[in-house]
C-alpha positions in Angstrom: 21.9 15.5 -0.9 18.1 15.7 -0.4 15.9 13.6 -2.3 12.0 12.9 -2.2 9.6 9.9 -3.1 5.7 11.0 -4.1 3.9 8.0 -4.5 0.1 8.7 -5.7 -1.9 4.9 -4.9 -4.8 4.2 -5.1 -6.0 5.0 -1.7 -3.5 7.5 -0.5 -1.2 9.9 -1.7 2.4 10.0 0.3 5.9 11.8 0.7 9.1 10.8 1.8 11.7 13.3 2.0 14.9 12.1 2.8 19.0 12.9 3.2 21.7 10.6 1.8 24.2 9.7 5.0 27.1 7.1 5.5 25.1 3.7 4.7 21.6 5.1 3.8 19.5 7.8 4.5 17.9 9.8 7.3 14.2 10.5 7.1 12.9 14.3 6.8 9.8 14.3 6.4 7.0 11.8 6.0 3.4 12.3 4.8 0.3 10.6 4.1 -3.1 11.9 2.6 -6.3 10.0 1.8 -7.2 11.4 -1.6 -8.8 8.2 -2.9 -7.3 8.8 -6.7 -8.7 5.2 -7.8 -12.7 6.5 -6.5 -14.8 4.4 -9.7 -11.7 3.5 -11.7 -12.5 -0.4 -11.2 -16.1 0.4 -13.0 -15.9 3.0 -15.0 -11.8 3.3 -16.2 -11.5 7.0 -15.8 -10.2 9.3 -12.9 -13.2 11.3 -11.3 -12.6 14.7 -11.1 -13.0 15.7 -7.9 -10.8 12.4 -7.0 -8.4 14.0 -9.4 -8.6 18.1 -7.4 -8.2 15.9 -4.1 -5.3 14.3 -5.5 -3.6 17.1 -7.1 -3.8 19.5 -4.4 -2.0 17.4 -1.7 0.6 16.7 -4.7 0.8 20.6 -4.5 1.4 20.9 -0.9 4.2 18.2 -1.6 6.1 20.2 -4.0 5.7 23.5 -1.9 7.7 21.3 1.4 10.1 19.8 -1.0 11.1 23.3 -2.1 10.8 24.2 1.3 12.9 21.3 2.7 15.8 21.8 -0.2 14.9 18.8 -2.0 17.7 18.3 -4.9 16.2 15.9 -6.6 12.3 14.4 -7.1 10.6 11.3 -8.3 6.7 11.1 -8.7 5.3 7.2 -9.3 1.9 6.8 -10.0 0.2 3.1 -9.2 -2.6 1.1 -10.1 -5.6 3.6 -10.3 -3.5 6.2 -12.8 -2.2 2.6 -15.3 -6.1 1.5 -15.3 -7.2 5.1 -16.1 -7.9 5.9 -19.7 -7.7 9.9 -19.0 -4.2 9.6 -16.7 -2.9 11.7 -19.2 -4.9 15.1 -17.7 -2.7 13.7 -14.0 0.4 13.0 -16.1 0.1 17.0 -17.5 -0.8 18.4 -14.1 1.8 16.7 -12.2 4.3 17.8 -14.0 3.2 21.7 -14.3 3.0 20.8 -10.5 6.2 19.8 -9.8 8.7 19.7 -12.6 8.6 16.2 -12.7 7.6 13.5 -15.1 5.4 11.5 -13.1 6.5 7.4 -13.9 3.2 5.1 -13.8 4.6 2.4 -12.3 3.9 -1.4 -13.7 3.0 -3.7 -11.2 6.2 -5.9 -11.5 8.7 -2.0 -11.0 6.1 -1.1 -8.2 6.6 -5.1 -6.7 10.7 -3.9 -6.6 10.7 -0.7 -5.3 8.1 -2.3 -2.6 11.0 -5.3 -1.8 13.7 -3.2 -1.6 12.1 -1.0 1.0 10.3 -3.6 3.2 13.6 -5.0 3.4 16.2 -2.6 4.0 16.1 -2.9 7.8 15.8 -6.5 8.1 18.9 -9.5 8.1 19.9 -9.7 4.4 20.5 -13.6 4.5 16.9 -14.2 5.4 14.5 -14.8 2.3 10.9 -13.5 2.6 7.6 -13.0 0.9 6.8 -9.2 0.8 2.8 -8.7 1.0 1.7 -5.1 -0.3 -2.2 -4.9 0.1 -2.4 -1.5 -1.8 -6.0 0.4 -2.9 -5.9 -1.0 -6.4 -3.8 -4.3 -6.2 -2.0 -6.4 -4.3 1.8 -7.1 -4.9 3.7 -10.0 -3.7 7.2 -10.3 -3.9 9.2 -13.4 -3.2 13.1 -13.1 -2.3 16.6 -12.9 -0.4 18.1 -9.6 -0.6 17.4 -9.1 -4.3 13.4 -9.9 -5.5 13.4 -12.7 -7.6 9.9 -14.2 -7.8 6.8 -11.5 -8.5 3.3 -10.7 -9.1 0.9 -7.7 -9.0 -2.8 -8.7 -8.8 -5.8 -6.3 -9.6 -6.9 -7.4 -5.5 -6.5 -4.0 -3.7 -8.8 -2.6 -1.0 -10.4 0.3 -2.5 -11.3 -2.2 -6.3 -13.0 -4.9 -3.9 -14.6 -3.0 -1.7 -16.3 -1.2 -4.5 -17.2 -4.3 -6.3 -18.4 -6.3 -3.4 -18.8 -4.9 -0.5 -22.0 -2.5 -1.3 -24.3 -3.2 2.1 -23.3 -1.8 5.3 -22.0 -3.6 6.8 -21.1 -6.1 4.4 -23.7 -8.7 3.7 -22.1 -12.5 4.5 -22.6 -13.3 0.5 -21.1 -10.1 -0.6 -18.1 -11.2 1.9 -18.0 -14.8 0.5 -17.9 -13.6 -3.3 -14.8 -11.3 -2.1 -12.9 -14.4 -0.8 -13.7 -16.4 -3.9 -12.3 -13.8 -6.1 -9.6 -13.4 -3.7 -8.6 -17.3 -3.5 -8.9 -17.8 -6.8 -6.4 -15.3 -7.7 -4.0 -16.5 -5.1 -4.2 -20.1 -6.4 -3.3 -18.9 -9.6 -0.6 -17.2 -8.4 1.2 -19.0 -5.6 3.0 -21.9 -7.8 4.6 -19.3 -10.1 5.9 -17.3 -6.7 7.5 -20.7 -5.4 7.9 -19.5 -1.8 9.1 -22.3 0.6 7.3 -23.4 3.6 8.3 -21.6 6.5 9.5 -18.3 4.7 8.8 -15.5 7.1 5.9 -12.7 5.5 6.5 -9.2 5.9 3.6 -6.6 5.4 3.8 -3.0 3.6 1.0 -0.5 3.1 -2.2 1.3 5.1 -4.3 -2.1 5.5 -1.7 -4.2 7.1 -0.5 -1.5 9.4 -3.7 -0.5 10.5 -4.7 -3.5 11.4 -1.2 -3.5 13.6 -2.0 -0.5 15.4 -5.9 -1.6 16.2 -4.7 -4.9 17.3 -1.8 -2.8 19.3 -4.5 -0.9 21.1 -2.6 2.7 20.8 -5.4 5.5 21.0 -4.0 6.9 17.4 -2.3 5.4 14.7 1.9 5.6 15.8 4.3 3.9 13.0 6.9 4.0 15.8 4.3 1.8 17.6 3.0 -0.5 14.0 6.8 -0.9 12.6 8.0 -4.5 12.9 5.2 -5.4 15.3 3.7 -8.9 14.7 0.2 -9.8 13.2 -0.5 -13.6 14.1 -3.5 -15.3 12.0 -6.0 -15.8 14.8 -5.5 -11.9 15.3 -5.8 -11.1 11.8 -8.9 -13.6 11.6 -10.8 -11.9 14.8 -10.2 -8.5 13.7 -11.5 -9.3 10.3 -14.7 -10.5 11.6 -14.9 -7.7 13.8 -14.6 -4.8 11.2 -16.9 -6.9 9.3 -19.9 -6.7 11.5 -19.8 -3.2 12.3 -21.4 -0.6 10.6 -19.1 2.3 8.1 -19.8 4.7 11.0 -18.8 2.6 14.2 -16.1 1.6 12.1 -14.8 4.7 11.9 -14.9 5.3 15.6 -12.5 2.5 16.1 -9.1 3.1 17.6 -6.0 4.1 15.8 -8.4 3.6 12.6 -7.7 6.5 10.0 -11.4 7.3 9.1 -10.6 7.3 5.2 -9.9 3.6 5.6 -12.8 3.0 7.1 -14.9 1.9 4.1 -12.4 -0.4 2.8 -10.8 -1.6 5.4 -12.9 -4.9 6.0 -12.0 -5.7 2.0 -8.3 -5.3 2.8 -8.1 -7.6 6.7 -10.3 -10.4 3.9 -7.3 -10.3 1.6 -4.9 -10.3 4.0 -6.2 -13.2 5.9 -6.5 -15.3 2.3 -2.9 -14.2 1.4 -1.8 -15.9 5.1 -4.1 -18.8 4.5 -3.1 -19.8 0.7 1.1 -19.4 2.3 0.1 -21.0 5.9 1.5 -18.6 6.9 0.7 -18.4 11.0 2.1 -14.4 11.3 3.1 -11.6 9.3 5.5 -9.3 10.4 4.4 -5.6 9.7 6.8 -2.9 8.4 6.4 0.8 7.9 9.2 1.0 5.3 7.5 0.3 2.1 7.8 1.6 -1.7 8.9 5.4 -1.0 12.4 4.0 1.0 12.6 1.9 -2.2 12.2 5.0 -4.6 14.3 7.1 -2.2 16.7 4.4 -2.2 16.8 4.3 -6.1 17.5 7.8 -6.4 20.4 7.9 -4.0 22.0 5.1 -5.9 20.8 5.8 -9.6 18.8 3.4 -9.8 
């Protein structure tokens, strides 16, 4: 059987397409589209329209492959930007015309499991982790051994603080400073209710964490092949954020194996990265290109 994933973030719009075999599943066809869905939603709580025609025509392109590619069944999950939206029904109705499927807007605890469940499937079982999603609109982490069990989603995501902080380019140091402040204090809110023990290995998911991989990998283009399971260590987390920081949007987006649509808001997703590693002391995260689509995928094979 053929399934699909469509997961609509913040940032980015993606598709997995996958077939059930012995154990698993086999990979298809994997895609991933800018579209910048959560554009203002931070300030002004609506979806902007053009944000919205970006959005729905690469969900349209989707539903043409999966057709294409025999796809039996398809689940749609729209994130942080479509919850905090007071006009997601107008995506909600135009999904759906789209591609015959009731889009689910995901809360930030079911995102936070279908997130685990990915970012884990390839790794040893008995090992417990702390999975680290740095999406557009929030940040999930996710604290566990083979099952989550510990959880939060916090409105930190790339796209929400580079809009509300980071408006000079590039950044100005108190617009960075007022970003880490919001970004600690969230974290040390957050971090006794997770109760992750020292030591526990992190595992990162999502656009930020792996482009930072590939840059500090030093691959002309992004490669997952290249990003998957490759190790981010703090000093290299901490050097490339201070690099990103002091460069201008359009040197940034010159950089290596750096997708030009994260090139505004990358800097605000290496700051929250490197606070997340500093409030865990936590000296390396491992990086993982399996993320919440395997999880959805995985939930549709099983009935989940």
């Amino acid at each position: 059987m053929r399934v699909a994933a469509i997961d609509v973030g913040t940032n980015s719009t993606r598709l997995l397409v996958a077939e059930e075999q012995q154990g698993g599943f086999r990979s298809i066809d994997r895609r991933m589209v800018i579209t910048r869905l959560g554009q203002g939603v931070d300030r002004r709580r609506i979806l902007a329209p053009e944000a919205l025609k970006r959005t729905l025509a690469t969900i349209a392109d989707y539903a043409a492959a999966c057709g294409d590619l025999g796809v039996e069944r398809l689940r749609v999950t729209g994130t942080s930007a479509v919850r905090d939206a007071h006009n997601r029904s107008e995506f909600v109705d135009a999904v759906k015309l789209l591609t015959g499927a009731e889009p689910e807007l995901l809360s930030g605890e079911l995102e936070a499991r279908a997130t685990y469940l990915g970012a884990v499937s390839d790794l040893d079982p008995g090992q417990p982790v702390l999975v680290v999603d740095i999406g557009g609109g929030s940040t999930e982490l996710i604290h566990g051994q083979e099952e989550p069990e510990r959880l939060v989603s916090l409105d930190l995501g790339s796209v929400r603080m580079f809009e509300k902080h980071l408006v000079s380019d590039p950044p100005a140091p108190m617009e960075l400073e007022a970003l880490r402040a919001e970004v600690g204090a969230a974290l040390d809110e957050a971090k006794p209710g997770l109760g992750v023990p020292a030591g526990t290995r992190m595992v990162g998911v999502a656009g930020t964490i792996t482009q930072l991989a590939a840059i500090t990998a030093g691959v002309a283009v992004y490669d997952p092949d290249v990003t998957h399971h490759a190790i981010l260590g703090h000093g290299d987390v901490r050097r490339l954020a201070r690099r990103l920081a002091i460069l201008p949007y359009e040197q940034r987006k010159k950089v290596k194996a750096l997708v030009p649509g994260r090139a505004d808001v990358i800097v605000a997703g290496a700051e929250i990265l490197l606070s997340v590693m500093e409030a865990f002391d936590t000296p390396e995260v491992l990086t993982s290109e399996k993320d919440i689509l395997d999880g959805l995928v995985m939930g549709l094979l099983t009935g989940d």
